[in-house]
C-alpha positions in Angstrom: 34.7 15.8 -0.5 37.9 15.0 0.9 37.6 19.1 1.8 34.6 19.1 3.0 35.5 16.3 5.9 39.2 17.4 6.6 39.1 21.6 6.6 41.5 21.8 4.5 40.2 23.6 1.8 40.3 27.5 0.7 40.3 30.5 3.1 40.6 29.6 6.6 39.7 26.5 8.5 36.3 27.3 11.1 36.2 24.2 13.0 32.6 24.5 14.0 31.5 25.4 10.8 33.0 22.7 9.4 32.1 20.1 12.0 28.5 21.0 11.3 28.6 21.2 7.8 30.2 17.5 8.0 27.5 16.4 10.5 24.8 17.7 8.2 26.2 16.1 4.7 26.8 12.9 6.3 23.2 12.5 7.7 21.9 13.5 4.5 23.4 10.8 2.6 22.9 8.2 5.5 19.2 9.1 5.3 19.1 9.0 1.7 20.8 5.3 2.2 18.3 4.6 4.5 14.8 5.6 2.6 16.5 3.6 -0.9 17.1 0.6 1.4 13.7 1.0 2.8 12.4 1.5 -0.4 14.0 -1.6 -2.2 13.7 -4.2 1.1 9.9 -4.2 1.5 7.6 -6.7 -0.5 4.4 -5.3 -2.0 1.8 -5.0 0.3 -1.6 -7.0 -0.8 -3.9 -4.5 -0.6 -7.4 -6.5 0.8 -9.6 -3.8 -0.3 -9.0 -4.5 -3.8 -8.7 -8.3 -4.5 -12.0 -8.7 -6.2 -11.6 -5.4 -8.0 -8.1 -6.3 -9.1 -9.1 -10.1 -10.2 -12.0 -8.4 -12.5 -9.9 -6.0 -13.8 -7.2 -8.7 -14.6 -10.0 -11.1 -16.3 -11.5 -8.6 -18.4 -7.5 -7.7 -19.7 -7.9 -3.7 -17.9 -5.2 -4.3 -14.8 -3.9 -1.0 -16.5 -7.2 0.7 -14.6 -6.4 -0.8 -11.3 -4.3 2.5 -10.3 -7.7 4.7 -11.6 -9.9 2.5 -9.2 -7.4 2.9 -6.4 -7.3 7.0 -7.2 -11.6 7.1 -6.9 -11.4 5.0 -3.9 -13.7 2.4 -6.2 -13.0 -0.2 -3.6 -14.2 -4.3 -3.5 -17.7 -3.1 -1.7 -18.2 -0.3 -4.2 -18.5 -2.7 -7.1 -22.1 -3.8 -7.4 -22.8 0.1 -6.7 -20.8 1.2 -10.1 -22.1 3.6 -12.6 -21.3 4.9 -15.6 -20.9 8.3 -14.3 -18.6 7.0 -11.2 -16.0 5.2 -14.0 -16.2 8.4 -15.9 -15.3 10.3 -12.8 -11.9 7.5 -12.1 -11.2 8.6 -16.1 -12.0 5.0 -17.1 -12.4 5.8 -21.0 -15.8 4.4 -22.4 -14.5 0.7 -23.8 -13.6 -0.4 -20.8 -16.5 1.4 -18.4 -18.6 -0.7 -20.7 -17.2 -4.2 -20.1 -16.6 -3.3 -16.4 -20.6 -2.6 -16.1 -21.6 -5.7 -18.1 -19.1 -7.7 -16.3 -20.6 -6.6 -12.7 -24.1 -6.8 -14.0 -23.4 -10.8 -15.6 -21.8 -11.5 -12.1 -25.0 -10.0 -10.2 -27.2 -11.9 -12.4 -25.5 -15.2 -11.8 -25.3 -14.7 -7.9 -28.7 -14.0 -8.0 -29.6 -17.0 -10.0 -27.7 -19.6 -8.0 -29.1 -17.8 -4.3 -32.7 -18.3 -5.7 -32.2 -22.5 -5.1 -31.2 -22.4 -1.8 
């Protein structure tokens, strides 16, 4: 490295060369500094489309599927329009497509039931 910066390595010293050479290593590692820094300074951003996906997901014990919802773009609003054939599709395997559905059909049910007294 210490070549690299000062020119005085093998054959003979191009200033330019060098100087861009320098230029260009340096930046590299400054923006390689810069996008780990970035990386390891931010705190995980709540993604609002998915907090009642995410909460059923975690209740049912499947928050391993929470990355497979987020891949088909099954989002919060898409829940009471799940099928089996939409699970298949986000390669939910068919244990846990089967709780999902019962759990979104038992939740539909119960909504339904306490609306019908007011």
């Amino acid at each position: 490295m210490f070549t690299l910066v000062s020119g005085m390595g093998a054959g003979a010293p191009n200033q330019a060369a060098n100087a861009i050479t320098s230029g260009l290593f340096f930046a590299l590692v400054q923006g390689g500094l810069f996008k780990l820094g970035e990386k390891f300074s931010k705190p995980p951003v709540e993604d609002v489309f998915y907090t009642k996906t995410r909460s059923m997901l975690y209740n049912l014990g499947l928050q391993t599927f929470e990355k497979n919802f987020k891949k088909g773009l099954l989002t919060d609003s898409t829940l009471p329009l799940l099928t089996d054939s939409a699970l298949r599709d986000a390669k939910i395997p068919p244990g846990p497509r089967l709780l999902i559905l019962d759990h979104i059909q038992r939740s539909d049910l119960l909504y339904m039931y306490l609306n019908s007294f007011s």
